[in-house]
C-alpha positions in Angstrom: 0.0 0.0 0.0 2.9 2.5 0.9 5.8 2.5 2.6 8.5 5.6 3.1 7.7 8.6 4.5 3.8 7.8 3.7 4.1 8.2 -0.4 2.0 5.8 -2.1 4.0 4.0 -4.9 1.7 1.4 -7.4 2.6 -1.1 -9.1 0.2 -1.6 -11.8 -0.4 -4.0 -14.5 -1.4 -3.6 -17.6 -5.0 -2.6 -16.8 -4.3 -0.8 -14.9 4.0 0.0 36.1 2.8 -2.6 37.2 -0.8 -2.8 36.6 0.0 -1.9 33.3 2.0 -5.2 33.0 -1.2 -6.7 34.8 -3.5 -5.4 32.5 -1.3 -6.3 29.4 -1.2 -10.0 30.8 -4.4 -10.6 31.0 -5.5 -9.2 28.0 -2.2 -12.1 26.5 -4.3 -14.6 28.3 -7.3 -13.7 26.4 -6.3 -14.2 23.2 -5.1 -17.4 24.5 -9.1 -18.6 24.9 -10.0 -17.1 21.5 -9.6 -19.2 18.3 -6.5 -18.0 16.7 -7.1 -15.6 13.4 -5.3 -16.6 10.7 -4.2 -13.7 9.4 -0.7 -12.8 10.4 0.6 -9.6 11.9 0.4 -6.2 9.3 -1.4 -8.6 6.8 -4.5 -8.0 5.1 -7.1 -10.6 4.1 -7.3 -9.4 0.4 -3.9 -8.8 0.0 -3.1 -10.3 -3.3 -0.4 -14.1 -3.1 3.1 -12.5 -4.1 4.2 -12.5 -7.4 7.6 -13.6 -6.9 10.1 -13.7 -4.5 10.0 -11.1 -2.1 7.9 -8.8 -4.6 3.8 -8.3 -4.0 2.0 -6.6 -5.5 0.5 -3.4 -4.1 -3.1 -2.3 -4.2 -3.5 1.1 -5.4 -5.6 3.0 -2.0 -9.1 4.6 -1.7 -9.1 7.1 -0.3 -12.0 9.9 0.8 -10.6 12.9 2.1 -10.0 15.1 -1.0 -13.8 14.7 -1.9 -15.9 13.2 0.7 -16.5 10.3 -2.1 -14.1 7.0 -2.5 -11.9 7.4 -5.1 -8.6 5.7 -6.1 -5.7 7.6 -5.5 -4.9 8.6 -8.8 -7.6 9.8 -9.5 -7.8 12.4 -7.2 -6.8 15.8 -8.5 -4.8 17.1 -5.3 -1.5 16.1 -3.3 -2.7 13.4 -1.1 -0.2 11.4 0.6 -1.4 8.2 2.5 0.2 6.7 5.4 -0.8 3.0 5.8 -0.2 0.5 8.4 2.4 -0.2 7.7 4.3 3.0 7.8 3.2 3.7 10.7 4.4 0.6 12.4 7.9 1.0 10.6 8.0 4.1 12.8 9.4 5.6 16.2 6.9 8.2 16.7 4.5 7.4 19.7 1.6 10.4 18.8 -0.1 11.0 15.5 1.1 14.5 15.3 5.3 13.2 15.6 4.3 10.8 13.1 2.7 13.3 10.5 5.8 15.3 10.5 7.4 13.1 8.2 5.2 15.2 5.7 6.8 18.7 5.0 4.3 21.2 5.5 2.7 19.8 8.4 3.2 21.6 11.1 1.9 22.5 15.0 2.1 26.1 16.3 5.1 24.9 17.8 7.8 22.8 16.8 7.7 20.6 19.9 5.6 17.1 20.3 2.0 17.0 21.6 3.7 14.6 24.6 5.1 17.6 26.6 3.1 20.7 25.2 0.3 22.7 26.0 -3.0 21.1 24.3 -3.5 25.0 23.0 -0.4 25.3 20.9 -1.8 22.0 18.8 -3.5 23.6 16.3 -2.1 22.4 12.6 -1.5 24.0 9.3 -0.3 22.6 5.9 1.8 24.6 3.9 2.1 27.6 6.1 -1.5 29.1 6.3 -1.2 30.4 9.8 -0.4 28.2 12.1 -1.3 29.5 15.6 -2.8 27.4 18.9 -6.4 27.0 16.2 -6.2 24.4 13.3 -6.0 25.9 9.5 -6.3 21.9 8.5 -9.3 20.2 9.1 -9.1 17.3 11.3 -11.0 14.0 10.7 -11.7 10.9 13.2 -13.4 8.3 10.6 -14.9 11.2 9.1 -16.3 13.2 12.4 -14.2 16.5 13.1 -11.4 15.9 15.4 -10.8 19.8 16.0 -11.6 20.6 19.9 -14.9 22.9 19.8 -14.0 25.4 21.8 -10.4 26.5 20.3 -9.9 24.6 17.3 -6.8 22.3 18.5 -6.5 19.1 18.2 -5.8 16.5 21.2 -3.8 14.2 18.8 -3.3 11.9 22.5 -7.1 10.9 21.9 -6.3 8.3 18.8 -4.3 5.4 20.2 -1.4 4.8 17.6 -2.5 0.9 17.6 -5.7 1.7 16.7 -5.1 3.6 13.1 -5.5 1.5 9.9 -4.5 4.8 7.6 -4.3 7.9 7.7 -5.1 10.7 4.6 -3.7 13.9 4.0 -5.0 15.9 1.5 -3.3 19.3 0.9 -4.9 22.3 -0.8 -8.2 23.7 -0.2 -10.9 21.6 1.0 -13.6 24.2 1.9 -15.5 23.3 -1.1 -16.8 20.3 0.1 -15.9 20.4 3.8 -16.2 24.0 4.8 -14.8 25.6 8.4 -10.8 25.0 9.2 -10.1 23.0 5.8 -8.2 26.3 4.8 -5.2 24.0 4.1 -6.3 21.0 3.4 -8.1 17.8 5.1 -6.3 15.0 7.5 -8.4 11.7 7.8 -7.5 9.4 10.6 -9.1 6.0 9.7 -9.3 3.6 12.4 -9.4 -0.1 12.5 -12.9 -1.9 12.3 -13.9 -4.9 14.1 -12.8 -8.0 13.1 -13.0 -12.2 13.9 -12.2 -13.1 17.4 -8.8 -10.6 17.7 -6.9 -9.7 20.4 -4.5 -7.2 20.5 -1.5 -5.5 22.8 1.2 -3.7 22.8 3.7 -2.5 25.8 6.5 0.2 25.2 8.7 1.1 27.5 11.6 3.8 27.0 13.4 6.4 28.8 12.4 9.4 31.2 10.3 6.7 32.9 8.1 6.5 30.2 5.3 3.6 29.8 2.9 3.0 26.7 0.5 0.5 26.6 -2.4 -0.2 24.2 -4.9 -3.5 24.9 -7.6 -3.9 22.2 -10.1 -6.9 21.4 -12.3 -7.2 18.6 -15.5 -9.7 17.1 -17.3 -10.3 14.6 -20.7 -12.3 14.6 -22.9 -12.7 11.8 -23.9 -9.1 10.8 -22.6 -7.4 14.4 -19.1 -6.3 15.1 -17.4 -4.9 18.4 -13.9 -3.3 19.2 -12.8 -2.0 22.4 -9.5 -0.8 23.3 -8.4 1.0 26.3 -4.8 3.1 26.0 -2.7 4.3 28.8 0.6 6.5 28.8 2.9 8.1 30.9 6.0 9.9 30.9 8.3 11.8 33.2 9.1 14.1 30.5 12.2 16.6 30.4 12.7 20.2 31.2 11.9 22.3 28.8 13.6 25.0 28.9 17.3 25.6 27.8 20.2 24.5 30.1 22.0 27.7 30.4 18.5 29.6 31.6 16.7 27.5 33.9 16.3 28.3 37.6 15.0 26.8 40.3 11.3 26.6 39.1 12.3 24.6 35.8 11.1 21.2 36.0 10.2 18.8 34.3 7.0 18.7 31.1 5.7 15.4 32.3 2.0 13.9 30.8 0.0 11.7 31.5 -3.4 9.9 29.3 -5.7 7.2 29.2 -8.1 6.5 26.8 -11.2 4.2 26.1 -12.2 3.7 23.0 -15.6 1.4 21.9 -17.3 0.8 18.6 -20.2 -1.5 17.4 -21.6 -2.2 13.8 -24.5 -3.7 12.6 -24.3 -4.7 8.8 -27.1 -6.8 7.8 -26.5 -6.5 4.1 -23.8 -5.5 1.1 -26.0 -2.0 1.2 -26.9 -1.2 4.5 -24.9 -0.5 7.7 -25.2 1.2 11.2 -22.1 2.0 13.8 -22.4 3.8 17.2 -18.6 4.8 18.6 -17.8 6.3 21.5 -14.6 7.5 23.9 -13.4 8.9 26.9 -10.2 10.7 27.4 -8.5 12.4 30.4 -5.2 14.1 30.0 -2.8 15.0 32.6 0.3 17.7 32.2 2.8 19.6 34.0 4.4 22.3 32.3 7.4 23.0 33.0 7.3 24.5 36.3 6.0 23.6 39.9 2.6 25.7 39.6 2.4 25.5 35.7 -0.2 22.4 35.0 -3.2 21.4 32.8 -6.5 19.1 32.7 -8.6 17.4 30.1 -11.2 15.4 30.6 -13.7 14.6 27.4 -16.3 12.2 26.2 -17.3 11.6 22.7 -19.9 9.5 21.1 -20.9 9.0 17.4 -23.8 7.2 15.6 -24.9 6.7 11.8 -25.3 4.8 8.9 -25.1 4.0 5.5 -27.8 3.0 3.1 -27.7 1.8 -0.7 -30.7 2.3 -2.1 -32.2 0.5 -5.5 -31.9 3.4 -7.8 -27.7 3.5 -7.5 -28.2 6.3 -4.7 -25.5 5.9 -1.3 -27.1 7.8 1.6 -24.7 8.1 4.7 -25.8 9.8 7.8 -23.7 10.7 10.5 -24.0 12.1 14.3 -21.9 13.3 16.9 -21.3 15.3 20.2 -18.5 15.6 22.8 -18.5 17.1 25.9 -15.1 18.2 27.5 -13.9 20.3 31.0 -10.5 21.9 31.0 -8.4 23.9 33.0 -4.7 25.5 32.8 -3.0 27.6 35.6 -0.4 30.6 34.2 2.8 31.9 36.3 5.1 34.4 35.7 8.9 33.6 36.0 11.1 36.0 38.3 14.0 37.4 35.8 16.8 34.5 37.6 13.5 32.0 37.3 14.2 30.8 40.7 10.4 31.9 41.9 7.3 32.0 40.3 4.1 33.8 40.7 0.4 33.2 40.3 -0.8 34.9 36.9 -3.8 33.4 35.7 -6.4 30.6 36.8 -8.3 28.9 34.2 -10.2 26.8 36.5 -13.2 25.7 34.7 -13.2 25.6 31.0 -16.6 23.5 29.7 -17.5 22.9 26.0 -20.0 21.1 24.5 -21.3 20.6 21.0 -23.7 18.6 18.9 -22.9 17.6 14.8 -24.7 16.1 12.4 -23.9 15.4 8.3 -26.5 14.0 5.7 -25.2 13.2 2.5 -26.0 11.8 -1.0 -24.3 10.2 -3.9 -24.8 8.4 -7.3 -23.3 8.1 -10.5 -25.5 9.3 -13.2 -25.2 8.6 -17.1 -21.6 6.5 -16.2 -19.7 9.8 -16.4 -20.7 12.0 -13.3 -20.3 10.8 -10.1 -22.9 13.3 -7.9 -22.9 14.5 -4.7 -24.6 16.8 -2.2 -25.2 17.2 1.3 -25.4 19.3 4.5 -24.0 19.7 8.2 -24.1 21.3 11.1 -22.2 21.8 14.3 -23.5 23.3 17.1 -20.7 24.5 20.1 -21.2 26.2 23.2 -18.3 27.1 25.6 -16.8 29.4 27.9 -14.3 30.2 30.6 -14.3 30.8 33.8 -10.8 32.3 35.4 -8.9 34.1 38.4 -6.8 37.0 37.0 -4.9 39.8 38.9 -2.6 37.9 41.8 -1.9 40.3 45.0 1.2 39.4 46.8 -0.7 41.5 49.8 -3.4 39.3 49.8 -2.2 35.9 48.6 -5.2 35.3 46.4 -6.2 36.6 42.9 -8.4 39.4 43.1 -10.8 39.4 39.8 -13.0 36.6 38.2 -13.6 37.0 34.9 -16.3 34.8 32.7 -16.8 35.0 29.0 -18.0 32.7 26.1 -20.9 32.1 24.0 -22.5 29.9 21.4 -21.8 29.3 17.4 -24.2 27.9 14.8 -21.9 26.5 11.6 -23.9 25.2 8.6 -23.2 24.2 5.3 -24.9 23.0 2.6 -22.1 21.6 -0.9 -22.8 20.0 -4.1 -20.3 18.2 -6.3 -19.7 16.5 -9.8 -16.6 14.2 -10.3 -17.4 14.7 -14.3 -15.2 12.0 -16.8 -16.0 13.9 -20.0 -13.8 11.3 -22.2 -11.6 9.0 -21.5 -8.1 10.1 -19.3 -9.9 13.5 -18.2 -12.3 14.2 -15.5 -13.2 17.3 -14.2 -14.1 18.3 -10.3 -16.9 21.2 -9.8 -17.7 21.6 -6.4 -19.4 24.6 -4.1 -20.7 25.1 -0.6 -22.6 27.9 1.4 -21.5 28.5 5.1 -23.0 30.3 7.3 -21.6 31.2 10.9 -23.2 32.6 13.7 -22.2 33.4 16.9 -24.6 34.4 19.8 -24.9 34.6 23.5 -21.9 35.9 24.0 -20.8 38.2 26.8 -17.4 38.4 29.2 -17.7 39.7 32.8 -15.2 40.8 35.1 -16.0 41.1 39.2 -13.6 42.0 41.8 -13.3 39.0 44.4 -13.5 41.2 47.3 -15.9 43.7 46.4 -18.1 42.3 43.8 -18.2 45.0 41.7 -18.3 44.6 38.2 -14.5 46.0 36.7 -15.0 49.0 34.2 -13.1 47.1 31.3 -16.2 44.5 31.2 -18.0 45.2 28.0 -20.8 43.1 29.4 -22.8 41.4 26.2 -21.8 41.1 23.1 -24.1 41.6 19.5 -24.9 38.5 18.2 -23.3 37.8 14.4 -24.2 35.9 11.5 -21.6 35.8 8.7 -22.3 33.6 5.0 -19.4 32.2 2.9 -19.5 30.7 -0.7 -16.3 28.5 -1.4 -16.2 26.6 -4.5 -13.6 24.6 -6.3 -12.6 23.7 -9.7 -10.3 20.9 -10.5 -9.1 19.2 -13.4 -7.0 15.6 -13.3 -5.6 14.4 -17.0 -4.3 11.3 -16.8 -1.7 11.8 -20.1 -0.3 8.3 -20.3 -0.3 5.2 -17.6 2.8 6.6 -16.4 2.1 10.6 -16.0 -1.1 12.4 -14.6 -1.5 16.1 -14.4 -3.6 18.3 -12.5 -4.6 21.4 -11.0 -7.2 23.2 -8.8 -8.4 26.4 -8.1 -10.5 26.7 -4.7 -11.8 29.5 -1.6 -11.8 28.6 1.4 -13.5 30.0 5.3 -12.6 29.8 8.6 -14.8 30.9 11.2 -13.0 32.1 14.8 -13.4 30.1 18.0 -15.0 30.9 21.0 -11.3 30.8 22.4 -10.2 33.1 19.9 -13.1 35.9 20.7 -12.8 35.5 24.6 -9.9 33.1 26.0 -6.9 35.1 26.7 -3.3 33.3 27.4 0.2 33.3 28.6 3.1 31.9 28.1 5.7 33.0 30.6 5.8 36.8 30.9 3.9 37.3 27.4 0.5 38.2 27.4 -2.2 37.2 24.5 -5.5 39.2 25.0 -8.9 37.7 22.7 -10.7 39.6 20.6 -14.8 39.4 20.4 -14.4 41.3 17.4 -12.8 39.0 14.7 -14.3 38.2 11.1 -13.9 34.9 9.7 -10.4 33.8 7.5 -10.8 33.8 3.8 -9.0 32.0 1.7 -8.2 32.1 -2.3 -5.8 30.0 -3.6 -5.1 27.2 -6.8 -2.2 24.4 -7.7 -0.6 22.8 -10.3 1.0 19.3 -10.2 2.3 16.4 -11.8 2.7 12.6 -10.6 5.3 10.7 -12.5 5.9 6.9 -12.5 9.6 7.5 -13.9 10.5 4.1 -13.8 8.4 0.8 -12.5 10.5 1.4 -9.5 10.4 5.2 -9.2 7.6 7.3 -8.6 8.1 11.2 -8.1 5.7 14.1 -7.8 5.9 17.5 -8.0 3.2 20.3 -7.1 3.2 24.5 -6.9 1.0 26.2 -5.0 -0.5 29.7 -4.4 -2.6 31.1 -1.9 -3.4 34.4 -0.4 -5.8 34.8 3.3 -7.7 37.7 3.6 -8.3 38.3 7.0 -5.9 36.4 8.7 -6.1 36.0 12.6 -2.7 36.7 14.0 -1.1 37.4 17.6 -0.6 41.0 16.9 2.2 42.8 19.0 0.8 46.1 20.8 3.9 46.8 23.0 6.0 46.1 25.6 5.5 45.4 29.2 7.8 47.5 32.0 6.0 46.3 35.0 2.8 48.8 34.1 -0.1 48.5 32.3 -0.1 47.9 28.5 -3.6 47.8 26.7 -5.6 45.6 26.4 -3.4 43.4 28.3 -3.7 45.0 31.3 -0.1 44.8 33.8 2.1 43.4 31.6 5.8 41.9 33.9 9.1 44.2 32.5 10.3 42.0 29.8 7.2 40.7 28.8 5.0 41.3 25.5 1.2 42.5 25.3 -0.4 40.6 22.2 -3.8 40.7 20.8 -5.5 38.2 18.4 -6.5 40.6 15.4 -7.3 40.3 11.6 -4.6 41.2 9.3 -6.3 42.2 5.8 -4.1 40.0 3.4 -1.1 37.4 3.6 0.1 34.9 0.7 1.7 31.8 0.9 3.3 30.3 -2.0 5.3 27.1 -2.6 6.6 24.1 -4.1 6.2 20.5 -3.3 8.7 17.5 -4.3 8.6 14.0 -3.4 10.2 11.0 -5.0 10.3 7.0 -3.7 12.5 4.6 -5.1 12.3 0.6 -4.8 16.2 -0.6 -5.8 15.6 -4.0 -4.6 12.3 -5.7 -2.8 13.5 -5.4 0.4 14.8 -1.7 0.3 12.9 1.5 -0.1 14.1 5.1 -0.3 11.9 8.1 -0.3 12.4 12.3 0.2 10.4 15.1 0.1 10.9 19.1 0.4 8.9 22.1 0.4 9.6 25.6 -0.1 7.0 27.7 1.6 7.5 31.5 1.3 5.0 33.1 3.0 4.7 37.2 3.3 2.3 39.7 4.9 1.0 42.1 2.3 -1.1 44.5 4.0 -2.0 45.1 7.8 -3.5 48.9 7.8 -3.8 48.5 11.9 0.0 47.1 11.7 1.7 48.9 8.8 5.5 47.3 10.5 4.1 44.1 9.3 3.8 44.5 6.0 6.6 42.5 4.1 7.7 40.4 7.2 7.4 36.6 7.4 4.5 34.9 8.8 5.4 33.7 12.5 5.8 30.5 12.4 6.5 29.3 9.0 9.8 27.8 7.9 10.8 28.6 4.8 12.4 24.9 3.9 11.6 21.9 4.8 13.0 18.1 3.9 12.5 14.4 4.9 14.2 11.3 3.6 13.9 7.6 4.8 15.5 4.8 4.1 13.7 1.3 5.2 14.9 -2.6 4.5 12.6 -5.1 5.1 13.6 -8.6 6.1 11.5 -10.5 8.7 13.8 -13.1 8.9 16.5 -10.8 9.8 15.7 -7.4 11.0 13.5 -4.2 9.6 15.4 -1.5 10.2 14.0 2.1 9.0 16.4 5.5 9.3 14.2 8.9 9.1 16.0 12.1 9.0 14.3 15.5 9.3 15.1 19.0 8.6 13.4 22.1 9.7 14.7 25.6 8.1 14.9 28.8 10.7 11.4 31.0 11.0 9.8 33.3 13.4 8.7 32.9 16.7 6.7 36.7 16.6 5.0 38.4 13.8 7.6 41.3 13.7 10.3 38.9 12.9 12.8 40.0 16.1 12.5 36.5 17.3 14.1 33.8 15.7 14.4 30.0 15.5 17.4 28.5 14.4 17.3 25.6 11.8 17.1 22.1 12.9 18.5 18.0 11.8 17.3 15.3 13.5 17.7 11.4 13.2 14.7 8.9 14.1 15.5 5.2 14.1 13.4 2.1 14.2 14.1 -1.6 14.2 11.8 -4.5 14.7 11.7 -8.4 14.0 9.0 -10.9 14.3 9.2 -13.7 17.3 6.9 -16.3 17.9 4.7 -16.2 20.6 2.7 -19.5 22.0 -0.4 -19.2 21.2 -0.3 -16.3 18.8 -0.7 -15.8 15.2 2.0 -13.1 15.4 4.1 -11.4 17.7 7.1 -8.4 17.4 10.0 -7.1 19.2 11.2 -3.9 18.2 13.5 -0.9 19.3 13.1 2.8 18.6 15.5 6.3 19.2 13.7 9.6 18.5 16.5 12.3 17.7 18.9 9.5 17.9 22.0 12.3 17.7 20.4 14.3 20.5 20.1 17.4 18.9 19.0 20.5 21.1 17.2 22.8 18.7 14.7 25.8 19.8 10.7 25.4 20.3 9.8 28.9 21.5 11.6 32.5 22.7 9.9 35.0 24.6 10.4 38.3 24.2 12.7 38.4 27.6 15.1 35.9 25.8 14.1 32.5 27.3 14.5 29.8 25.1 12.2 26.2 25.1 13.7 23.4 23.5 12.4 20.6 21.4 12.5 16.9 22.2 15.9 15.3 23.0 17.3 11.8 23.0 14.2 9.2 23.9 14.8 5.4 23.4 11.8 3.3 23.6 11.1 -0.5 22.9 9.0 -3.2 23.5 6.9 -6.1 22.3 3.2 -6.4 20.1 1.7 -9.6 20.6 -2.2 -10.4 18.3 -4.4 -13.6 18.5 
C-alpha cells in the first residue's frame, strides 16, 4: 500500500508499572481462549499471493478525504499522501502528530511534540497558512471532526497509535466540500474496524520513565461487530527549557493519558450499515514549572449509517457530540526563574457541541459521479478564570467569565465529471453560514463584587455567510504521467477561544478579541505525478494562496511592570499581544517527493517544500507589511530509508530538517534551523499461542540534537524533544 515517509508508490499491471503489566497479561491470556485468526501480523485478508520472491503486489488506495466520495488515488486531483499501516508501524513516533511530520508542510504552532506541550499550541497548518494554537487543516476521526470545539486544536493523545488502519492527508483547499478550518487541506485518521475473534496488545517502555501500553479486542458475529481498546501512557518528560536559563522553578514537562475507545456495527446487508462509537479521554500535564499544569477530561460519542438504495443512490448519515472540561493555571517567572508567581487561573473551562452530516451520492449517465449534502455543528463554551494575583493578599483578586455559542452550517454540491476518456473534471461549491450568539465576558472584583469597568458586558450576536467553491481538473496523459490542478476558496470561522480566551506563556501576554471576522482563503495548484521508472515514482506540485483576513497574535507593546492595553499589567520583559485580523497574507510554494524501490526489500523516499509566505497589508499594523509569517519555515526536507527482512531485521532510518522562521509576527524572534535522526528496528518472534508477535526498538532524535521550540520576548529559550529510546513487544491472536 505504501511504505517511506507515507508516499504511495503502485505497481500496476497492464489494466491498470505494574498494573499496566497486569493489564497487558491478562488481555495475552485472552487471546489465549480465543480461536487464533489466521491472518498474520500487518497482513491483510485481500492482499493479493506474491508474485515472486519477495515482490507483491501493491493495491493502489481509496481514499475519501479530498472529496468526501471514494476514489482511487490517482484519481484524485490534489496532493494526497497516504500513510498505511504499515508506515506507521515502521515508525518511532508514539503520537499522531510526531508521526505526520514526516510530511513537510505539516506543522503545529510549535515545533515541539504533543507529549510535553500545552494542548493549546496544537493547532495544525499545511503549507504555512497560519499556524497558531487554532487548526487551518481540518481534522477527521473516521470522518467526524477531530478539531476541539472550543479553540480549534486538536488532542492528537485521543487516537491510540494501535488503533489507526491509515491515515489521509490531502493538501490544498478543501472548503469546497468540507467548509470551516479545511483552509489547508483535510487530515483523515481511519481507524481499524472490528474484526474475527482478535486480540491485541502492545507494551513500550523507554526512557524518562516512560510507559505505553495499548490493549484492544475485537469480534465479529454474523452481521454485528465490536472493538474496544483502552490506551494508557505516561512519561516523566524533560525540562523544557534551555540548560544555560533555567532556575529553580524549571522542571520537568511530564504527561500523562488514558483513553477508552468502543465501537459496534450492525451490517445486515452489502448496502446497509449502522455504527455507534464512543470514547473517553482524560489528560494530565505539567508544564514546565512547579505551579504551571493542565487538565482534560472529554467524552465523545458518534452514531450513523449507510444505506444503498435500489436506484444506484448511497445515503450516509452521521452524528456526533462531545463534551469536555479543561483547566490551565499561568505563572510568571522571576527574571533568575528561581520563583514564580500566580498569573492566571483557568479553572473551569466546559465545551459542548452537537454535529450532524447528511449526504447523497450516485453516478448518473456512467460519467458523473454526484454529490450533495449538509452539516451542522453546534458548540457552546466558555471560561471561567482568576486573573490579577496580590502578593498583599495571597489570592487573585478578579473573576472574569466570558464565552458564548456558534451555529456553523453548510450546505455543498459536487460532480466528479469523466467527460472522455483520461480526463475528468471536479466542480464543487458550498454555502457556510456562521453565527455566533450569546456571547458576553464579565469581570468582578473577588473582594468587592463590583463589576470591573473594562467589562463590555454582552456582546451583539453575528451571522456571517461564505461561498467556497472549487474547480479541478486531473488528466491522466499516459499510464505513467497524470497532471492536474485546482483552483479553490476557502472560510474559517474564529473560536469561542479566539473571541474571549486570553493566554500566557511566561511573561507574554495574549489578549482575545470578540471582534474578529472569519479567514478567507483564495488559492489554486498545479502538479504532476510521475511513474519514472516501474521502481520510481516522483511528484511534484506548486502552489499559491493568499488569506484575507488572517487572525494573528498581533504585538501592541512592551511590558515595563505597568499597564499595556488591552493586556492590562504586563511583567518588564514581557510582551502584550492581541489576536486581530490582518487584511491579506500569501503563501506560495513548491512541493517535491520522490520514492524509489532498488531491490524488494529496500525502499528510499524524500520530500521538500519551499514555503515562502509574506504579509502584504495590515493597515492596523503597517511594521508588518513585508515580514514573514510567525511560524513558518521557509524549507523543509525528509528522507527515509527502510529494509525489510522478517527473517532478519527491519530497520528504518528517518532524517528530518526544519529551516529557521519566526517565533513573533515582527520577525525580532528567531528559530534557528534544525536536523534530527529517528531510528526504528523490529523483528517478528513467535509467541505460544499467537498468530503473530514483534520485538522492536526505537530512538527519536537518535543524535540528541538540542534545537529551539519557542523564545519570549525576555530571551528564554524552550527546547524541542531530546534523546528518547523506547522498545518493546506487540503480541495479536
Amino acid at each position: 500500500m505504501g511504505t517511506g515517509g507515507g508516499m504511495t508508490l503502485t505497481r500496476r499491471v497492464k489494466f491498470g508499572t505494574h498494573s499496566v503489566i497486569i493489564v497487558v497479561a491478562g488481555l495475552i491470556a485472552l487471546g489465549g481462549l480465543m480461536r487464533p485468526s489466521p491472518v498474520a501480523w500487518g497482513a491483510d485478508t485481500d492482499s493479493p499471493v506474491p508474485s515472486g520472491a519477495g515482490e507483491a503486489v501493491r493495491l493502489e488506495p481509496v481514499v475519501v478525504s479530498a472529496s468526501r466520495v471514494e476514489q482511487r488515488l490517482r484519481d484524485v486531483p490534489a496532493n494526497v499522501t497516504v500513510i498505511t499501516r504499515e508506515d506507521i508501524e515502521q515508525s518511532p513516533a508514539r503520537t499522531v502528530d510526531d508521526l505526520l511530520r514526516q510530511i513537510p508542510g505539516f506543522s503545529l504552532f510549535r515545533r515541539s511534540s504533543s507529549l510535553v506541550t500545552h494542548p493549546t499550541t496544537q493547532g495544525v497548518s499545511l503549507r504555512g497558512i497560519g499556524p497558531s494554537g487554532v487548526s487551518r487543516t481540518l481534522v477527521l476521526l473516521d470522518g467526524v471532526p477531530l478539531n476541539d470545539p472550543f479553540g480549534g486544536w486538536i488532542y492528537w493523545n485521543k487516537v491510540p497509535m494501535e488503533s489507526i488502519e491509515r491515515i489521509e492527508v490531502a493538501r490544498g483547499g478543501g472548503s469546497g466540500v468540507w467548509g470551516n478550518y479545511a483552509l489547508g487541506g483535510v487530515i483523515n485518521i481511519i481507524t481499524r474496524r472490528p474484526e474475527a475473534r482478535v486480540a491485541q496488545a502492545k507494551l513500550d517502555l523507554g526512557t524518562r520513565d516512560t510507559v505505553d501500553a495499548d490493549l484492544l479486542v475485537s469480534h465479529v458475529t454474523g452481521p454485528w461487530g465490536i472493538s474496544l481498546e483502552g490506551s494508557f501512557f505516561d512519561t516523566d518528560g524533560y525540562k523544557i527549557v534551555r540548560k544555560d536559563q533555567r532556575g529553580k522553578i524549571d522542571v520537568n514537562a511530564n504527561s500523562s493519558h488514558k483513553t477508552f475507545n468502543g465501537r459496534m456495527e450492525y451490517t445486515p446487508s452489502l448496502n446497509s450499515s449502522l455504527f455507534l462509537a464512543g470514547s473517553f479521554f482524560r489528560e494530565d500535564r505539567g508544564n514546565g514549572t512547579p505551579f504551571q499544569n493542565n487538565e482534560t477530561e472529554t467524552g465523545y460519542i458518534a452514531t450513523g449509517g449507510r444505506l444503498k438504495t435500489a436506484d444506484g443512490s448511497d445515503w450516509q448519515l452521521t452524528m456526533f457530540s462531545h463534551l469536555q472540561t479543561f483547566s490551565s493555571t499561568f505563572t510568571s517567572a522571576a527574571p533568575n526563574r528561581n520563583s514564580e508567581t500566580p498569573a492566571l487561573n483557568q479553572f473551569d473551562v466546559p465545551s459542548t457541541d452537537v454535529g450532524l452530516n447528511l449526504q447523497w451520492s450516485k453516478r448518473v449517465f456512467q460519467s458523473h459521479l454526484l454529490t450533495a449534502g449538509t452539516d451542522l455543528r453546534w458548540i457552546d463554551g466558555e471560561t471561567n478564570e482568576d486573573a490579577t494575583f496580590s502578593q498583599a493578599l495571597g489570592e487573585f483578586t478578579r473573576r472574569r467569565k466570558a464565552g458564548g455559542e456558534q451555529v456553523l452550517t453548510g450546505a455543498y454540491i459536487q460532480d466528479i465529471f469523466t467527460p472522455a476518456p483520461g480526463w475528468q473534471v471536479t466542480i464543487a461549491g458550498r454555502l457556510d453560514t456562521w453565527q455566533s450568539f450569546n456571547a458576553s465576558r464579565v469581570e468582578k472584583n473577588k473582594q468587592t463584587g463590583a463589576i470591573t469597568p473594562t467589562s463590555p458586558g454582552s456582546f451583539p450576536d453575528r451571522d456571517e455567510f461564505a461561498f467556497s467553491p472549487k474547480v479541478a481538473l486531473l488528466y491522466h496523459a499516459t499510464d505513467q504521467l497524470s497532471l492536474r490542478s485546482s483552483f479553490y476558496k476557502g472560510f474559517r470561522a474564529p473560536t469561542i477561544n479566539e473571541q474571549f480566551r486570553p493566554f500566557r506563556v511566561r511573561n507574554d501576554i495574549t489578549e482575545a478579541n470578540p471582534d474578529l471576522d472569519p479567514e478567507r482563503l483564495i488559492g489554486g495548484e498545479v502538479g504532476a505525478d510521475y511513474a519514472i521508472m516501474s521502481n520510481l515514482l516522483g511528484r511534484l506540485t506548486a502552489f499559491w494562496n493568499e488569506v484575507k483576513d488572517p487572525v494573528v497574535n498581533v504585538t501592541k507593546g512592551i511590558g515595563a511592570g505597568a499597564p499595556v492595553a488591552p493586556c492590562g499589567f504586563v511583567p518588564a520583559g514581557g510582551v502584550c499581544r492581541q489576536r486581530d485580523n490582518l487584511d491579506r497574507t500569501r503563501i506560495r510554494g513548491i512541493e517535491a517527493e520522490l520514492e524509489y524501490r532498488p531491490l524488494p526489500r529496500w525502499t528510499a523516499s524524500g520530500s521538500y517544500l519551499y514555503n515562502h509566505t509574506e504579509v502584504l497589508s495590515a493597515p492596523n499594523q503597517p511594521d508588518l507589511e513585508g515580514k514573514r509569517i510567525a511560524q513558518v519555515p521557509r524549507h523543509q526536507f525528509a528522507l527515509k530509508l527502510n529494509y525489510t527482512n522478517p527473517a532478519l531485521i527491519n530497520v528504518s532510518v528517518q532524517g528530518r530538517f526544519v529551516g529557521d522562521q519566526f517565533e513573533d509576527d515582527l520577525n525580532s524572534l528567531k528559530l534557528g534551523d534544525f536536523f534530527v535522526v529517528d531510528l526504528m528496528l523490529s523483528r517478528p518472534i513467535p509467541v505460544p499461542g499467537a498468530t503473530a508477535g514483534e520485538l522492536f526498538l526505537a530512538a527519536e532524535n537518535l543524535f540528541d540534537r538540542t534545537y529551539e521550540v519557542s523564545r519570549t520576548a525576555d530571551g528564554i529559550v524552550t527546547t524541542g524533544t531530546p534523546l528518547l529510546v523506547h522498545g518493546g513487544v506487540r503480541v495479536r491472536f
